[in-house]
ZAMARGU-4260 file (C-alpha; in steps of 0.2 Angstrom, whole numbers, plus 5000, padded with zeros to 4 digits):
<rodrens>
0) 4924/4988/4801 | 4938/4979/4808 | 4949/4990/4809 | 4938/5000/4819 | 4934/4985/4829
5) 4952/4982/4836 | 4953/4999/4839 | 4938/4999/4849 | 4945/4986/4860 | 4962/4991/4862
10) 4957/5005/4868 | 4944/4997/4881 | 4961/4985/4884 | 4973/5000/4888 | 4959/5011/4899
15) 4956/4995/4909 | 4974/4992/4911 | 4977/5011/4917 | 4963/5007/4930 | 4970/4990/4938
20) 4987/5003/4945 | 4983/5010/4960 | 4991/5021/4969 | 5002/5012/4984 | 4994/5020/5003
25) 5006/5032/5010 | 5013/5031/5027 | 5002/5043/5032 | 4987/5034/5030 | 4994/5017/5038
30) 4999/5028/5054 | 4980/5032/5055 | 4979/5015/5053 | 4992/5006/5064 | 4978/4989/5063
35) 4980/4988/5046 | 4998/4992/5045 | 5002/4978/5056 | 4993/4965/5045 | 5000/4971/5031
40) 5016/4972/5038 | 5015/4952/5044 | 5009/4948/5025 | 5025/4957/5019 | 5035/4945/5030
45) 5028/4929/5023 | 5029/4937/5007 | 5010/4936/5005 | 5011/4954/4998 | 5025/4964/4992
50) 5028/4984/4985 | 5030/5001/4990 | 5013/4998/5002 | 5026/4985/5012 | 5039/5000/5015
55) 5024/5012/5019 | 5016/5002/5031 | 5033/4996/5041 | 5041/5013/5041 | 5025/5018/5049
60) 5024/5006/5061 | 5041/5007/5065 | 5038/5027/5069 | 5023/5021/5080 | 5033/5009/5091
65) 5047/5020/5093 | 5036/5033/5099 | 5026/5021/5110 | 5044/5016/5118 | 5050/5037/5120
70) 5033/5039/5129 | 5037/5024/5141 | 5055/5029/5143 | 5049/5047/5148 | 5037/5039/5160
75) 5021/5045/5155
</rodrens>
């Protein structure tokens, strides 16, 4: 009965586990969400939050700003 005890919860341990690793937002969704994107980005920064989401969210922003400053430089 023990053994199938520790079983039991390792399993419940390693299926918990599996669940706690999302995957990181792409830099899709943060260009639909530039708000968002900007927080995180500022969080990166003071090292409040780090990962591949820091990457997705500044290379995003990065493609919307230089967007935002061809548009101005074309005058429209």
């Amino acid at each position: 009965m023990t053994n199938l005890s520790l079983i039991g919860t390792l399993m419940l341990v390693s299926s918990l586990a599996a669940c706690g690793k999302a995957e990181p937002r792409s830099t899709q969704y943060f260009a639909a969400h530039l708000d968002e994107a900007r927080a995180l980005v500022a969080s990166c920064r003071d090292g409040s939050a780090r990962g591949d989401e820091c990457t997705n969210a500044d290379m995003a922003v990065q493609e919307a700003d230089a967007k935002e400053r061809f548009r101005k430089f074309r005058g429209k």
